[in-house]
MARZA-778056 format. One record per residue (C-alpha): x, y, z; residue in three letters; chain; residue number from 1. Coordinates in pm, whole numbers, padded with zeros to 5 digits. Each point is the difference from the previous one (the first is absolute). Last residue first. Layout:
N
NODE     px     py     pz rest kette  nr
NODE      X      Y      Z  ALA     A NUM
...
END
This chain:
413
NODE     px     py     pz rest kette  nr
NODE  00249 -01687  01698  UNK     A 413
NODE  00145 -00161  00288  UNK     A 412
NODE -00061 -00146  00280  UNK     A 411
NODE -00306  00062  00163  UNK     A 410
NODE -00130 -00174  00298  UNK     A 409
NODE -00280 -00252  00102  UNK     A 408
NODE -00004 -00177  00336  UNK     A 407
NODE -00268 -00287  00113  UNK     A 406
NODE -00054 -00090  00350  UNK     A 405
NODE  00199 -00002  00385  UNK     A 404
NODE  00215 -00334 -00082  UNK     A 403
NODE  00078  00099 -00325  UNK     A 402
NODE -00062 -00005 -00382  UNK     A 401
NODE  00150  00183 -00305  UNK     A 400
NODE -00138  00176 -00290  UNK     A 399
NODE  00279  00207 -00197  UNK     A 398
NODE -00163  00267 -00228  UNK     A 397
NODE  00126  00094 -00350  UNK     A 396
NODE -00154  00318 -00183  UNK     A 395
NODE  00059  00023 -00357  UNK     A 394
NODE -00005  00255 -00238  UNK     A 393
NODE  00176  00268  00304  UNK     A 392
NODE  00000  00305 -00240  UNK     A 391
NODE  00380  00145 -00058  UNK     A 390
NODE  00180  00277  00171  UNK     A 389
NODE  00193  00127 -00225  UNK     A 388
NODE  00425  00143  00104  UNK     A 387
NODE  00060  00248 -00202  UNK     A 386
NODE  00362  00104 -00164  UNK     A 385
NODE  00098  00275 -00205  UNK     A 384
NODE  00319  00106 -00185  UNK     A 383
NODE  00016  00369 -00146  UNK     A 382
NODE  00195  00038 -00309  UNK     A 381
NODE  00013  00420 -00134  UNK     A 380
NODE  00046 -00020 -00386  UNK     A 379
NODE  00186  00251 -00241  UNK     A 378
NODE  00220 -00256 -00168  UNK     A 377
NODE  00263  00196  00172  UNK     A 376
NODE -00130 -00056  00343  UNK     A 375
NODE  00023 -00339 -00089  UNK     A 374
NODE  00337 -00020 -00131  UNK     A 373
NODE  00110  00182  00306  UNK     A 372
NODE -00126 -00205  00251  UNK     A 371
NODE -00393  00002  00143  UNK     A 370
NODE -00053 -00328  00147  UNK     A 369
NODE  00296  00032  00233  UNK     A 368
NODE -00008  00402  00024  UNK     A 367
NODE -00317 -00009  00177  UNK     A 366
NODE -00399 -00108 -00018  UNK     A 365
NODE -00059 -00276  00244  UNK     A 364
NODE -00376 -00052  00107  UNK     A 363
NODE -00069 -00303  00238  UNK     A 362
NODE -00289 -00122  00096  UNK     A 361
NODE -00206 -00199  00276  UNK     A 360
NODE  00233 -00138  00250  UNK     A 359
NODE  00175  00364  00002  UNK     A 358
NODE -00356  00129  00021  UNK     A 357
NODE -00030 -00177  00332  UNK     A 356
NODE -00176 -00324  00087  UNK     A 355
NODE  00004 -00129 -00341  UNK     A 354
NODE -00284 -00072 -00295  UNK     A 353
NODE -00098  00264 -00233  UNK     A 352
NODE -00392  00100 -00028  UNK     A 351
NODE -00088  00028  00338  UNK     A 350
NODE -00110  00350 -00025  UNK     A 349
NODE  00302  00129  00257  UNK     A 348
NODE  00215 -00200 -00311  UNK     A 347
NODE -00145  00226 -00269  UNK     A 346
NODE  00070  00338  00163  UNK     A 345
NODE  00351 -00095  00075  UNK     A 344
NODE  00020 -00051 -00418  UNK     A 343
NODE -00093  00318 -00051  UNK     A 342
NODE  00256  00181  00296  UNK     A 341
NODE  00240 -00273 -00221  UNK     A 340
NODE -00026  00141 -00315  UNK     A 339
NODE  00018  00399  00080  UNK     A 338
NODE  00337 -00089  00248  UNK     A 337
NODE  00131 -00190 -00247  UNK     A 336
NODE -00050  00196 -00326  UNK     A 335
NODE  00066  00301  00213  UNK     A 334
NODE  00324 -00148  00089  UNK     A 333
NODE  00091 -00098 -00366  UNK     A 332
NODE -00102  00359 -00122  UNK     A 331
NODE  00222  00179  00252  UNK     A 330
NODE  00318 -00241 -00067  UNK     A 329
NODE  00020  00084 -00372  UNK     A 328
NODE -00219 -00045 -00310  UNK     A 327
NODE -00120  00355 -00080  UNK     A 326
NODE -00355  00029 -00045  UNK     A 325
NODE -00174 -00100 -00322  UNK     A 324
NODE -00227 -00227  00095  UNK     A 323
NODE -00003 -00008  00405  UNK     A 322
NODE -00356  00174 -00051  UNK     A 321
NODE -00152 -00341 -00119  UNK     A 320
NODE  00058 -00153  00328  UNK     A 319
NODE -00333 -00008  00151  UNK     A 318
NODE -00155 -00181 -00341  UNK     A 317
NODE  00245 -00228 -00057  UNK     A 316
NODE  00043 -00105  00394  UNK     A 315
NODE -00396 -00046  00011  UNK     A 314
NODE -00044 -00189 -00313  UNK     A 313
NODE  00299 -00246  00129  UNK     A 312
NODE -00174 -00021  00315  UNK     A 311
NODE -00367 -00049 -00120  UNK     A 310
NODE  00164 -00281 -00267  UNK     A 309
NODE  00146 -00192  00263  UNK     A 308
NODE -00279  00006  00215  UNK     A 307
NODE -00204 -00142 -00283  UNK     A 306
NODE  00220 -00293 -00063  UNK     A 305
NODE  00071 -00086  00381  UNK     A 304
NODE -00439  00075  00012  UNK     A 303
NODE -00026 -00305 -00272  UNK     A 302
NODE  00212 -00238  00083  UNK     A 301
NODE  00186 -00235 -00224  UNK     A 300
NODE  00298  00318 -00065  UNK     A 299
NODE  00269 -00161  00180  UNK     A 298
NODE  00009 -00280 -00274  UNK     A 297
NODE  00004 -00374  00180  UNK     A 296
NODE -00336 -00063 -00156  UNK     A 295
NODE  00021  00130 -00297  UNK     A 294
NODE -00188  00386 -00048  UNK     A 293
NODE -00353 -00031 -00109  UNK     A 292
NODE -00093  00202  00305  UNK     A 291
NODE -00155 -00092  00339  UNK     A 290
NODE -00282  00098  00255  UNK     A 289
NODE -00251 -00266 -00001  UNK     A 288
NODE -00281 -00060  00217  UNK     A 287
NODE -00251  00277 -00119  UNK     A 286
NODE -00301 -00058  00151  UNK     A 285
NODE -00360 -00099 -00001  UNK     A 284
NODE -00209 -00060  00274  UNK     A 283
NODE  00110 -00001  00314  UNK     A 282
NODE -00279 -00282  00214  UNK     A 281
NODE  00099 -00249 -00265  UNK     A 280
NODE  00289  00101 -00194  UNK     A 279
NODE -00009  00073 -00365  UNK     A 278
NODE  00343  00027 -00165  UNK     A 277
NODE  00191  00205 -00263  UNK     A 276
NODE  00290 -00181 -00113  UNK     A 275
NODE  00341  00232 -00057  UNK     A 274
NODE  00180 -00219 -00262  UNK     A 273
NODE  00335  00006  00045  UNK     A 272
NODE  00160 -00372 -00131  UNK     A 271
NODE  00057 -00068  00397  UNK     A 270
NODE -00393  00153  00036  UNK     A 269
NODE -00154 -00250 -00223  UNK     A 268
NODE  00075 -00333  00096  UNK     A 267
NODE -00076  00003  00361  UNK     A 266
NODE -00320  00209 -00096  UNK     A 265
NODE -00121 -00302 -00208  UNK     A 264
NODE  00059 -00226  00338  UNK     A 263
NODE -00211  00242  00205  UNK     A 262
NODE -00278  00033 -00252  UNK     A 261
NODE -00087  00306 -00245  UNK     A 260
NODE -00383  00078 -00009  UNK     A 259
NODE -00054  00069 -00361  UNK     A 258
NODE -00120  00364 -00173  UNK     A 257
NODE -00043  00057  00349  UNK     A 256
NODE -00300  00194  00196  UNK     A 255
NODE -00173  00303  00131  UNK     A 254
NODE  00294  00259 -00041  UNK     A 253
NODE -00086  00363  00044  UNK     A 252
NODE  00284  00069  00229  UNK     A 251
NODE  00305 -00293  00017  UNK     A 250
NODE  00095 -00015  00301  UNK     A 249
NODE  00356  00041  00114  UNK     A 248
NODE  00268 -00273  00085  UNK     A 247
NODE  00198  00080 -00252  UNK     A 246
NODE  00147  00393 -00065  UNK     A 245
NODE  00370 -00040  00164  UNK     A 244
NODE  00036  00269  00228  UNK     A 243
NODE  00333  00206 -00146  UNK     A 242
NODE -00229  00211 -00183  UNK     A 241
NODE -00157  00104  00290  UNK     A 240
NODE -00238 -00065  00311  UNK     A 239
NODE -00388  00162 -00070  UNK     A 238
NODE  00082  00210 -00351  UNK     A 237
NODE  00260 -00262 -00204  UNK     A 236
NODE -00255 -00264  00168  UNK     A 235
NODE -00270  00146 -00219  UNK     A 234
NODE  00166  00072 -00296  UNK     A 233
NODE  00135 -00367 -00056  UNK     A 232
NODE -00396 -00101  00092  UNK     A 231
NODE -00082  00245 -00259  UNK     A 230
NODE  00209 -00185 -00292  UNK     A 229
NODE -00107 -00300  00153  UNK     A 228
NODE -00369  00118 -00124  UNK     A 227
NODE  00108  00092 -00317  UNK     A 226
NODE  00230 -00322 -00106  UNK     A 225
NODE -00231 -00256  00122  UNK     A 224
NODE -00163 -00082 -00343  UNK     A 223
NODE -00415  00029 -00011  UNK     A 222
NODE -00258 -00253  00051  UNK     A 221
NODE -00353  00113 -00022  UNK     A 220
NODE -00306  00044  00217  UNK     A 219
NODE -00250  00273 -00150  UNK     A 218
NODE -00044  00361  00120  UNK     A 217
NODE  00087  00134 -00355  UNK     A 216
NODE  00228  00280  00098  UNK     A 215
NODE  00172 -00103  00302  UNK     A 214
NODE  00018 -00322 -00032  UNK     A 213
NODE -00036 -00218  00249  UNK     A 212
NODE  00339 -00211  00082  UNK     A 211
NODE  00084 -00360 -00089  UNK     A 210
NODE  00390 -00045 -00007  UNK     A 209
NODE  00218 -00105 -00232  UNK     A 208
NODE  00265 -00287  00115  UNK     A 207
NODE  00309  00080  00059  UNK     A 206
NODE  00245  00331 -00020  UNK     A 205
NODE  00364  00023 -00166  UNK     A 204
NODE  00227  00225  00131  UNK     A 203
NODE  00221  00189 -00232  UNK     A 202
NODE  00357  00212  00069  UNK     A 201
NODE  00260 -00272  00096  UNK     A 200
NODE -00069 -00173 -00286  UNK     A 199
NODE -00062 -00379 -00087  UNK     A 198
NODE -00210 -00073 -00330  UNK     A 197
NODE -00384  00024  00030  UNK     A 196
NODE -00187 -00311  00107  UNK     A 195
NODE -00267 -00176 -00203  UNK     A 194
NODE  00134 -00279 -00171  UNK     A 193
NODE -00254 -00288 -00156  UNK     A 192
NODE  00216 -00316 -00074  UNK     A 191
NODE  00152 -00066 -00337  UNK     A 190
NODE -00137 -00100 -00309  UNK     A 189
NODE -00005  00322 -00170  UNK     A 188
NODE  00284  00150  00139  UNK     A 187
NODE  00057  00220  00325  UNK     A 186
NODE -00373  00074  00020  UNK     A 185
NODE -00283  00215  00040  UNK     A 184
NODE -00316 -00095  00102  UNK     A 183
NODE -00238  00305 -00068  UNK     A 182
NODE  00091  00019 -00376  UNK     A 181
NODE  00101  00371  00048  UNK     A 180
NODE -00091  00086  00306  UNK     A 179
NODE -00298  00228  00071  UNK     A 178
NODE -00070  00329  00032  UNK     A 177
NODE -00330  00147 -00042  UNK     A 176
NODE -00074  00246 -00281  UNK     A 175
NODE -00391 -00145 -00065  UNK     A 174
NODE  00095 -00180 -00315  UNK     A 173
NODE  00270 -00228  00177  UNK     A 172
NODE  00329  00163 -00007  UNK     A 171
NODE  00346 -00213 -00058  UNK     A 170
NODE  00320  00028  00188  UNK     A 169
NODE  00317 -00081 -00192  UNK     A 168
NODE  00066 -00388 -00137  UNK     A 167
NODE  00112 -00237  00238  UNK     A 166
NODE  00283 -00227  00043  UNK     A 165
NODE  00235  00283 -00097  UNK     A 164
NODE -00070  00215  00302  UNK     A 163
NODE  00129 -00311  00213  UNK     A 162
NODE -00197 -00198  00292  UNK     A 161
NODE  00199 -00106  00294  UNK     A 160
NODE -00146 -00279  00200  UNK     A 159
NODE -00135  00058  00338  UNK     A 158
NODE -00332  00079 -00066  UNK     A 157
NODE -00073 -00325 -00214  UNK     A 156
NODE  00080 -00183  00323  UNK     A 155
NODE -00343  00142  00117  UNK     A 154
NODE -00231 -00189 -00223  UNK     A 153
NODE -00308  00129 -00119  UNK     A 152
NODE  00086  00403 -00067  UNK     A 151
NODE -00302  00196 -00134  UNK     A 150
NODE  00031  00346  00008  UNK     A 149
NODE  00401  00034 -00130  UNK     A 148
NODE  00214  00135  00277  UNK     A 147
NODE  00085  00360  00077  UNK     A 146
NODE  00299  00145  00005  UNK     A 145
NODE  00068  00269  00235  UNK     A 144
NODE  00304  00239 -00117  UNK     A 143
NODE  00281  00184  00255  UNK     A 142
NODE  00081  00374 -00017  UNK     A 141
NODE  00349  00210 -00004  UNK     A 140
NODE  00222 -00230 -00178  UNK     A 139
NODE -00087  00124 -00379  UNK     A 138
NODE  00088 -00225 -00184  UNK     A 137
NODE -00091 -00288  00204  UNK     A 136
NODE -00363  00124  00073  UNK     A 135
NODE -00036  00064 -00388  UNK     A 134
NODE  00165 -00376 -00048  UNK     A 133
NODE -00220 -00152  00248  UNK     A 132
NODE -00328  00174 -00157  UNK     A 131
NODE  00099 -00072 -00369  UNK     A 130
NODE  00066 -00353  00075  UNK     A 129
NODE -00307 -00044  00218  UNK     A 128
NODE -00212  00103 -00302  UNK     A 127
NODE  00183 -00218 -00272  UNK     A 126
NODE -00034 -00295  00251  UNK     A 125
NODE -00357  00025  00024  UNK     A 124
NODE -00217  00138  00281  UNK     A 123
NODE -00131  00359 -00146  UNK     A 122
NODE -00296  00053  00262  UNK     A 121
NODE  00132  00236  00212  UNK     A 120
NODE  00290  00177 -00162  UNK     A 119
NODE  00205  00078  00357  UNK     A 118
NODE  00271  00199  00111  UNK     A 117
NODE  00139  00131  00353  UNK     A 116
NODE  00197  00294  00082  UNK     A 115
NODE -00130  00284 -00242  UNK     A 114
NODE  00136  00305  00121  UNK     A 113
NODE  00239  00090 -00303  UNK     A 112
NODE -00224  00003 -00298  UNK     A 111
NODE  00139  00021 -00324  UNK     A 110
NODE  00057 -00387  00013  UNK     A 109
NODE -00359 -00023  00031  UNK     A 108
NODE -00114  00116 -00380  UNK     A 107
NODE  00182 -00351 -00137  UNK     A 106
NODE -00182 -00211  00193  UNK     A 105
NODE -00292  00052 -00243  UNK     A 104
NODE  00109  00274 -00251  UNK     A 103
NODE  00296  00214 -00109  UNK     A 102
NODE  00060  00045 -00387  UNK     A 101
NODE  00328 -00059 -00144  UNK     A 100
NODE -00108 -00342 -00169  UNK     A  99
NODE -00209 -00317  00165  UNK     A  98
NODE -00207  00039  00330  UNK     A  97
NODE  00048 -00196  00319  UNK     A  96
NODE -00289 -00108  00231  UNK     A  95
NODE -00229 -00036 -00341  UNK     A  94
NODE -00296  00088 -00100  UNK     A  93
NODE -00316 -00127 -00140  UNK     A  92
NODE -00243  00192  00163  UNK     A  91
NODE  00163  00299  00160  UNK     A  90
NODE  00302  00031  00132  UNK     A  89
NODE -00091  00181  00327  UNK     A  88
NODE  00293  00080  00220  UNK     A  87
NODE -00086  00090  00335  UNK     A  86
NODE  00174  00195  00292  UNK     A  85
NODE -00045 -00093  00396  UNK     A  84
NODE -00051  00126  00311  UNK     A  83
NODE -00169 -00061  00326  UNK     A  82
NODE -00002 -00374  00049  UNK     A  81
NODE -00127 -00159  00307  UNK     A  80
NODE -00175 -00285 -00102  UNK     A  79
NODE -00247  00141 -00148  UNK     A  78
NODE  00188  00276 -00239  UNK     A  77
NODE  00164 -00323 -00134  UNK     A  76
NODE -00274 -00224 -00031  UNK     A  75
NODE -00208  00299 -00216  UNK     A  74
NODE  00331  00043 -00225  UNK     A  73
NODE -00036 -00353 -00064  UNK     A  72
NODE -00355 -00072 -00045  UNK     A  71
NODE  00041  00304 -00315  UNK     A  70
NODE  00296 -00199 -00106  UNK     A  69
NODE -00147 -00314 -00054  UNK     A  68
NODE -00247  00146 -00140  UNK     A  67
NODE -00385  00084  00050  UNK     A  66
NODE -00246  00077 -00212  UNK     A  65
NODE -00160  00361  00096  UNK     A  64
NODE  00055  00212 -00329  UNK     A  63
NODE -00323  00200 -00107  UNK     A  62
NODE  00031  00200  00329  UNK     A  61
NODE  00387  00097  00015  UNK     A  60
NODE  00217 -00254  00147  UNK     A  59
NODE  00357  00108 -00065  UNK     A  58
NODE  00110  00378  00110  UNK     A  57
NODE -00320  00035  00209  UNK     A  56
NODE  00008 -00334  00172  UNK     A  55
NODE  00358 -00028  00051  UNK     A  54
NODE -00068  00319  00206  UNK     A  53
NODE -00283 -00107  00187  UNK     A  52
NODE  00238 -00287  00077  UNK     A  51
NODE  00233  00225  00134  UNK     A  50
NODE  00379  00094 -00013  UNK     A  49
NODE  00023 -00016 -00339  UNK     A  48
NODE  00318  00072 -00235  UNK     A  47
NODE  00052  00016 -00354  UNK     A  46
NODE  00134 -00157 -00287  UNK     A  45
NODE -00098  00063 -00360  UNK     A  44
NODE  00005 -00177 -00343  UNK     A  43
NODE -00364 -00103  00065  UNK     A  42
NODE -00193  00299  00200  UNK     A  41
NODE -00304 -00175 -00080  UNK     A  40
NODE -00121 -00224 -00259  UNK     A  39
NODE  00018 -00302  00180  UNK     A  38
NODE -00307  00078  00207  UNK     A  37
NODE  00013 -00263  00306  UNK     A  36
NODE  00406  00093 -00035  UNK     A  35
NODE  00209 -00267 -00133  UNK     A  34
NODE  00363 -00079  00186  UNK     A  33
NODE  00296  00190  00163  UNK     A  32
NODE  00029  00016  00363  UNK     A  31
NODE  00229  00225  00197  UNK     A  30
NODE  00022  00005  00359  UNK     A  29
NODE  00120  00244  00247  UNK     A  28
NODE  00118 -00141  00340  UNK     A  27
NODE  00371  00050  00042  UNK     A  26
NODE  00049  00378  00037  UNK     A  25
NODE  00367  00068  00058  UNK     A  24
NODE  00127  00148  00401  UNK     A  23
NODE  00139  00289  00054  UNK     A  22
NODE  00374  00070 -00002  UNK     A  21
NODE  00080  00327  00221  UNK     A  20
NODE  00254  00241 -00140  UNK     A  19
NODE  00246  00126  00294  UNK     A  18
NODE  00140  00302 -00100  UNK     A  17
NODE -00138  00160  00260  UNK     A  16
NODE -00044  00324 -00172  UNK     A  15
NODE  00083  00324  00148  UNK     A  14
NODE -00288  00252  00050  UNK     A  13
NODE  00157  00333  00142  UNK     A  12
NODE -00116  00208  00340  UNK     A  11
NODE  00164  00352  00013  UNK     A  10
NODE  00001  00139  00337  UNK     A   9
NODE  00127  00342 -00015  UNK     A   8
NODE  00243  00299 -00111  UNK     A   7
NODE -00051  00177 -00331  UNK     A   6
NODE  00145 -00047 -00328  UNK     A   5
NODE  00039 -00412 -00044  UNK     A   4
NODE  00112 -00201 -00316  UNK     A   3
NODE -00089 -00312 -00033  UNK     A   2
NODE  00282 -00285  00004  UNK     A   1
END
């Protein structure tokens, strides 16, 4: 208590205690790939936020052939991007580098707002590998894989290729990724396999798109991975992370690497492949929205996945202060009471499924899952439940006939 010498009206600032949760940033990107001039800032990663930007850091006058990466980062700030850090590797690098030095991949992990990952470009199994397993790692991002450029028979899409069935990326003369052997394989004599392996933290993108580019001028087909990079960031900004990103245009694309049919998509998306698609009278769109988890897995669609990770991100970072304070009744009820005023705010955005809140989450932080052996391990246990709501994939109508016309209802999705 102050102490007070002369009668008054003393007015004091007393803290709430309350300590709001705010919500994690979901839509920077990180892409890692050869710079137009592969000389500069290799070893290094750092962040644009515009294309003038990219320009000036990357693209100086005497270096204007385009990348992979260069397209990229342009698709991404098109499409609704605003952010994103680059890794340059120079000609003839690599996404991972050997000994105690830091490169390629390698410089991201340092980075803690980095959400979604990408090498455009680098479409072997060796590549996707090191993207899953970075994504895996670290649980707070998910990778795009891109498919190979020229892919003549769709079933080769949905068989898993291994790193071992192909040697690591190569680099043409000019620095431009490419696969190693362009058609790798499980064995020698087997059947083409294109697919990464099953995670619950990839996505795998198909076919390449033909986009101008944006420092030549010229017509060219680039990998998906930038400009669904930005489409993620743009329907992050209009509804939310919880809005699964399909169904959106594709900016800056003129035309398919292939036109995928009907029947092909039938057996792409249940083995995850997110197909983009041209439309007549829409253009061309995303009309996918799933990971490389298995089918039954929890985890097969994209915004559950990326919801998941904003709310853990969110809870870790709003509830760092709790480190360190005594473990007793007053921590676990802030814990609740911090946690679920958060996870209130995420239901009233329609991202949790229920009526109420009680439909939506529960938080339960108390003596039951904090005993004494815990509390003597030095650990706080809070238990939390969400309730998704998950994209409506397909859209079943019921078409019957009567005496007064034709009647056409939803129902179900």
């Amino acid at each position: 208590m102050p102490t007070y010498f002369s009668p008054g009206i003393y007015v004091e600032e007393v803290p709430s205690g309350a300590r709001p949760i705010g919500p994690a940033g979901t839509s920077t990107a990180a892409f890692v790939g050869v710079a137009p001039d592969p000389t500069a800032h290799v070893g290094q990663a750092l962040a644009i936020n515009s294309w003038s930007e990219f320009l000036r850091l990357y693209a100086d006058g005497e270096h204007l052939a385009s990348t992979p990466l260069a397209r990229a980062v342009f698709g991404f700030l098109d499409n609704g991007g605003t952010r994103c850090w680059v890794v340059n590797v120079g000609a003839g690098g690599q996404l991972t580098g050997a000994g105690g030095r830091r490169s390629g991949l390698q410089l991201l992990e340092a980075v803690d707002e980095v959400s979604i990952l990408a090498a455009p470009g680098y479409h072997d199994p060796v590549s996707h590998e090191a993207l899953i397993s970075m994504a895996e790692r670290l649980r707070t991002m998910v990778a795009i894989c891109d498919p190979p450029p020229d892919v003549d028979d769709v079933s080769t899409l949905t068989r898993v290729a291994t790193p071992g069935s192909a040697r690591p990326s190569g680099k043409p003369a000019d620095g431009t990724p490419k696969p190693a052997d362009g058609t790798p394989k499980p064995d020698d004599d087997g059947p083409a396999a294109y697919r990464p392996r099953q995670s619950d933290f990839a996505t795998f993108y198909f076919p390449w798109i033909k986009v101008r580019d944006p420092l030549t001028g010229e017509l060219v087909l680039t990998p998906p991975s930038g400009h669904v990079a930005g489409i993620w960031a743009r329907t992050d900004a209009l509804r939310g992370v919880h809005k699964a990103p399909a169904n959106e245009p594709v900016r800056g694309a003129v035309d398919l690497a292939c036109r995928v049919t009907r029947p092909e998509h039938d057996v792409l998306n249940p083995k995850g492949v997110n197909v983009i698609r041209y439309f007549a009278g829409e253009g061309i769109r995303l009309w996918g929205a799933r990971t490389l988890a298995a089918e039954a897995s929890e985890w097969r669609y994209l915004n559950v996945r990326r919801l998941s990770i904003a709310i853990e991100q969110a809870i870790a970072n709003g509830t760092r202060w709790m480190v360190f304070e005594p473990n007793d009744y007053t921590l676990w009820r802030s814990i609740r009471r911090d946690i679920g005023a958060f996870l209130t705010r995420v239901w009233r955005d329609g991202a949790l499924l229920g009526r109420t809140p009680e439909e939506a989450f529960f938080v339960k932080c108390d003596e039951e899952t904090n005993p004494a052996d815990v509390r003597d391990a030095g650990m706080v246990v809070a238990h939390i439940g969400i309730a998704v709501v998950k994209p409506a994939e397909f859209v079943v109508f019921k078409l019957s006939q009567w005496a007064g016309g034709t009647e056409t209802d939803t129902i179900g999705g």
